[in-house]
N, C-alpha and C positions, 0 to 999 in steps of 0.2 A: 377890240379882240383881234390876236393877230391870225392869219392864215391859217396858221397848225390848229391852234386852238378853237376856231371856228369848224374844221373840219373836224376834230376829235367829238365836239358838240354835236357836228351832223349826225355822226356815225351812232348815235346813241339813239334819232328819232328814226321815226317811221315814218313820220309825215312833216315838212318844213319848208322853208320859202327861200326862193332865187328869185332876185328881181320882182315881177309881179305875176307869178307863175309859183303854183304850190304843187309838191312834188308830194306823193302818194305811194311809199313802196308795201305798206303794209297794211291790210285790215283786219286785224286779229284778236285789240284789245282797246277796252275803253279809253284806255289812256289816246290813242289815234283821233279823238274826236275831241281833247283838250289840246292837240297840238296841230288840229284843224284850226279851229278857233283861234289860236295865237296867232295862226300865221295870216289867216283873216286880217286879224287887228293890223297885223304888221304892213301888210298889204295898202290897207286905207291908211296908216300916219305915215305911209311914204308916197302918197299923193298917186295911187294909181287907180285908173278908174274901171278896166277891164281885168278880167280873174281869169286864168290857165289852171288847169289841172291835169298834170302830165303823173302817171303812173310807171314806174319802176317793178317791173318782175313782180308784179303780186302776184302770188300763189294761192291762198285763201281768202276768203269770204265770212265773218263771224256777225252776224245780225248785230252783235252789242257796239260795233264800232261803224259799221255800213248803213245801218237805219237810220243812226240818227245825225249822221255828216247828209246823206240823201237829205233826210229833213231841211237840215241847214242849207243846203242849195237851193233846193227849193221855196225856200223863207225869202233868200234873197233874189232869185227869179221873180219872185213875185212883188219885188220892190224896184223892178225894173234892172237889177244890177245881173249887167253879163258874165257868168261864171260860165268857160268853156272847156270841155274837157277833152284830150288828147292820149293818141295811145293807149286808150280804154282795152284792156284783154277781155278776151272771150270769157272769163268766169264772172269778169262784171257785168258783160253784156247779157248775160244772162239770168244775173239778178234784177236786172233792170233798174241798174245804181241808179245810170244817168236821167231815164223815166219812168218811175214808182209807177204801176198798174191801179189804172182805177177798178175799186171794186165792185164792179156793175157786173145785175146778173149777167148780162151777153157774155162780157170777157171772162167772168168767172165759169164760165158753161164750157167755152171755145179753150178755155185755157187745160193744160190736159193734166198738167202736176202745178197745184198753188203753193208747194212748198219751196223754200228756200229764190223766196220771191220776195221782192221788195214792194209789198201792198199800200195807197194809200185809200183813204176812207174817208169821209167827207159829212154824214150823217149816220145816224141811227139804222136805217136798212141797210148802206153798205156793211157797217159793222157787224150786224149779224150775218149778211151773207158770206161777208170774207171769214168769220168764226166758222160757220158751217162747213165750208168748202173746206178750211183748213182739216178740220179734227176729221170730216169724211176719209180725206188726202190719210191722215197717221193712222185714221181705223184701218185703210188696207195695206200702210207700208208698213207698222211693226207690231206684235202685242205685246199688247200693254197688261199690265195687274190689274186685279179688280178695284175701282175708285180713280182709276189713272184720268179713263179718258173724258168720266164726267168732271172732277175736280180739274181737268186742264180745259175744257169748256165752260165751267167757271169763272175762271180767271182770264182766258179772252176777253168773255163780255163783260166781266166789270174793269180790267183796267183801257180797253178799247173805249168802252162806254164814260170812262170817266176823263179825258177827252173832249168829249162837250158837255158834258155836267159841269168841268169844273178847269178847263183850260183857256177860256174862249179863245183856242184857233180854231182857224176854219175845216183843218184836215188832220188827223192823224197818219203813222206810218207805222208798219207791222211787218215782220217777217219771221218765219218758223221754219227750224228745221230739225231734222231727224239725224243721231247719231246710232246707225243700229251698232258698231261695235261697242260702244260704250252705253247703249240705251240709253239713251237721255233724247230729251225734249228739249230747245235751246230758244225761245223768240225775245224778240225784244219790240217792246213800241216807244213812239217817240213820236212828241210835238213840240213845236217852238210858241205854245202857249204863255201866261202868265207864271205859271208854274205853281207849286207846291204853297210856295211863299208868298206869292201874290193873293193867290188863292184864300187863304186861312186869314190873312191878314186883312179879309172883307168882314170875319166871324169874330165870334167874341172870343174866339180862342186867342188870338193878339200874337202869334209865336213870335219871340225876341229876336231870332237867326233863321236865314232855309236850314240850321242842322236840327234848330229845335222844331222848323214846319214839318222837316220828314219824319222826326220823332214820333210827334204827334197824329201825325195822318197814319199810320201805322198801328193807331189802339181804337179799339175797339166803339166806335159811335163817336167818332171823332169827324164832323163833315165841316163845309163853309154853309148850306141851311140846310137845317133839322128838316123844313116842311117839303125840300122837294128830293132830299138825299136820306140815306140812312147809315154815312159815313162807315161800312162795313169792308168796302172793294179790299183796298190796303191791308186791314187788318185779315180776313180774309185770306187772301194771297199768301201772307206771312205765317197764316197759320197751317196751309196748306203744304207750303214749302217746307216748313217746318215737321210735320209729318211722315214729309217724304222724302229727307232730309238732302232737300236738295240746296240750290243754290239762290240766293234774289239782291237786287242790285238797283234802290235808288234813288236816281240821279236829277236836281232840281236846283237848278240855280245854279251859287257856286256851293253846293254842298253835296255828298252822295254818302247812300249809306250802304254797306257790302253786309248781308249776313250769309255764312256759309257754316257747317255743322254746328247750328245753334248758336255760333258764336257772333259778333256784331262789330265792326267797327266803321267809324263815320272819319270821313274829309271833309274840308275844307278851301276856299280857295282856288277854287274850279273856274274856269272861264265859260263865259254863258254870252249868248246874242247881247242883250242889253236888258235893262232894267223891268221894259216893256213885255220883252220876250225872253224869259227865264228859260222858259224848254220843259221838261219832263222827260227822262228817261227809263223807262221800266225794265230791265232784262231778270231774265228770271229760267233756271233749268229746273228739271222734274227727270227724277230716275223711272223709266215705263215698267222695271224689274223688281218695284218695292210698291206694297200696296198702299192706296188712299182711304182712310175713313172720313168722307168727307163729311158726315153729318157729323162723328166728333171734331172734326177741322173746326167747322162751323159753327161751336154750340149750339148742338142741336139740330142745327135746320138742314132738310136732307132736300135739295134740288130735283125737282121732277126732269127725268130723262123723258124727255117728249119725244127722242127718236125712236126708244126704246116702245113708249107708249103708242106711237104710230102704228109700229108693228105688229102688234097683240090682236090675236083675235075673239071674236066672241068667246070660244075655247078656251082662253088663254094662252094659247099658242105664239108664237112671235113666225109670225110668213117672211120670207124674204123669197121675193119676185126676182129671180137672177136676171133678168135683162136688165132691170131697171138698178144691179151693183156692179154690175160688171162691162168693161167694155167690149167684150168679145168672148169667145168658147171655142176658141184656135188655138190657143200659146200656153206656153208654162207660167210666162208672166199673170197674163188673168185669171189664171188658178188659183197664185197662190197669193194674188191681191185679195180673191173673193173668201180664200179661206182663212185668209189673217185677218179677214173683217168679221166673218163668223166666229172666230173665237174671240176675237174682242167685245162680239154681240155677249158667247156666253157667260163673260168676265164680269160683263155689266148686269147680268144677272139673269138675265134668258134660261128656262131650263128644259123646254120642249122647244125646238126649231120645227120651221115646215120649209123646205126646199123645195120652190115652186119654179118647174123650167116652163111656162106656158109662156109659146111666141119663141122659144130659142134654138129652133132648127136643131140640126144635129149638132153634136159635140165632139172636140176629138180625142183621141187617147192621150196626149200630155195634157189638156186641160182637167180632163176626168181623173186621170193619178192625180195631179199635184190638188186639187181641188177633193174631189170625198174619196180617193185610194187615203192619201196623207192623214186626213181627218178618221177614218178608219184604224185607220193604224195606232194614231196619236190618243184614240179611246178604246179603243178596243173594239173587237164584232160587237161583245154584247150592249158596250157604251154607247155605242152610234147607234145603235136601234133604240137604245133605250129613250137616248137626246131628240134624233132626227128621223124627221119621215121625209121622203120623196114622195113630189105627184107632177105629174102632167108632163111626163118626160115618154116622148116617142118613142117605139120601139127598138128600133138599131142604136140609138143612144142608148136607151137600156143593156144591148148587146155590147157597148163599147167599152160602158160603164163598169158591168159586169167582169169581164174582160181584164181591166185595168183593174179594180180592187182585188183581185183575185191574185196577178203579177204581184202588186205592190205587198199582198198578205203576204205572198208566197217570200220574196224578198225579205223581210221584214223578221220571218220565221228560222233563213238562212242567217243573217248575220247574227243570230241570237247565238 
């Protein structure tokens, strides 16, 4: 290949190899993490034994190409091979490309936004706490439709969980994130497991290709054992997706399957670690502006909202203790975290609230507008009496509270 031609080649990747140094300008699309992997390969048949990774002007960050190249770094760290990375920008150091956060509760606690973070997970509790922490994180940064936030807490845990049911790696890798102008939900996970194909090919389902293993793992009681799976995760997910007609994407082996408006099509001929280690890659969007029926998702089966359940009280009422949702009652930020979580509560189905400020000192006038002035407004006087009760709020906060619904009606009444 002459010069010209070599650089006309360049100009078409986003990601490729000089020397024994892999150049990084783009992480935006799946395609990024098959042209990882080549240049991998190309790396070790020209006999080098240490790995550079230098980045060029990356601008974005897309879970479906950052997850699972993270993974593969990490696959090969942990095989003692040095992959070093350079000129890393501040949007990746941010995701924590270069070290995926373990999901321990400490770090999950101390950590203040789990979104648009490069998680990994390692058993059973982290994965449910890293699901927690997440959907907690989307209940206060957007609302969602009703079915949204349970049917995307669904799909965390069974494709997180399936993982070690049916990957044998040792860790998982997850990242989630929020697009409010377009609403969507966007994560993707990824292991450098046996994969899809390796998987199924323990069972007596036998699949002929990884295009026929993701086929199959995709329908409904399709597992590698009956007695300790119920082969649903996949099917599931797809049905979910489907619903809500969003997007799902996957990737196992060298095969990958795209379905996007009901529609499907499968590739072929994908580069994957080796034989041993297939990979898995899940990415999957959800629109938060179109509603989930999840139990017809499911046939049938309608998942208990345990967070939901927590909240209830003898009443029937759903409490929510504001110290214990909120980080603070200073700012306009924590207002309208707390109150984009309240209408997510009542989306989930909530239909009497109790607004319990016990422990939360005084409150100030931008937290009290953007918190229940807005929420007033958004139902009306007689709807917010009718939804929510106030108790345990001290007097001058009562005055400040007052105060501020009364601005925000008065407001609200002008621009009519």
């Amino acid at each position: 290949m002459n010069s010209n031609s070599f650089n006309q080649e360049q100009d078409k990747l986003s990601v490729w190899r000089e020397d024994d140094c892999i150049i990084i300008q783009k992480l935006n699309h799946p395609k990024c993490v098959s042209q990882f992997i080549r240049a991998l390969f190309s790396i070790h048949e020209n006999g080098y034994k240490n790995i550079s990774v230098v980045f060029q002007d990356v601008k974005g960050v897309f879970p479906n190409s950052a997850v699972p190249i993270a993974a593969i770094i990490q696959h090969y760290r942990n095989l003692d091979i040095n992959i070093n990375l350079y000129d890393q920008p501040t949007i990746l150091t941010k995701v924590n490309f270069n070290a995926p956060l373990p999901a321990t509760a400490n770090i999950l606690t101390n950590e203040i936004d789990p979104l648009s973070k490069i998680w990994k997970f390692q058993d059973d509790v982290m994965e449910h706490q890293l699901a927690s922490a997440l959907i907690k994180a989307i209940r206060e940064r957007i609302q969602c439709n009703p079915g949204v936030l349970e049917a995307f807490k669904w799909c965390l845990d069974e494709v997180m969980g399936n993982v070690f049911d049916h990957s044998q790696a040792c860790e998982g890798f997850a990242m989630v994130q929020v697009h409010p102008e377009s609403k969507r939900l966007a994560v993707c996970i990824a292991d450098t497991g046996i994969g899809i194909y390796g998987s199924l090919s323990q069972s007596v389902h036998k699949p002929k290709s990884p295009v026929d293993a993701i086929t199959m793992a995709i329908k409904e009681g399709i597992t590698r054992d009956k007695t300790t799976n119920q082969g649903n995760g996949l099917w599931g997910l797809l049905e979910i997706i489907k619903d809500n007609s969003g997007s799902l994407s996957i990737t196992s082996g060298s095969a990958s399957l795209l379905i996007r408006n009901n529609e499907s099509k499968s590739f072929s001929n994908i580069p994957f670690i080796d034989k041993n280690h297939q990979g898995t890659i899940i990415d999957f969007q959800i629109d938060v502006s179109q509603d989930i029926d999840i139990k017809a998702a499911l046939g049938g089966y309608q998942p208990v909202n345990l967070f939901l359940e927590n909240l209830e009280n003898d009443t029937g009422e759903h409490c929510i203790l504001i110290k214990d949702h909120t980080s603070g009652s200073g700012t306009r930020i924590a207002g309208e975290k707390i109150r984009t979580s309240v209408i997510n509560i009542i989306n989930m189905g909530a239909s009497r609230i109790v607004l319990d400020f016990s422990e939360m000192g005084l409150i100030s006038s931008s937290f009290a507008d953007e918190f229940i002035g807005k929420l007033v407004v958004i139902y009306g006087f007689y709807g917010f009496q009718s939804i929510f009760r106030i108790k345990n709020m001290n007097e001058v906060s009562q005055a400040i509270l007052h105060r501020s619904v009364a601005q925000r009606m008065m407001n609200s009444i002008e621009k009519k």
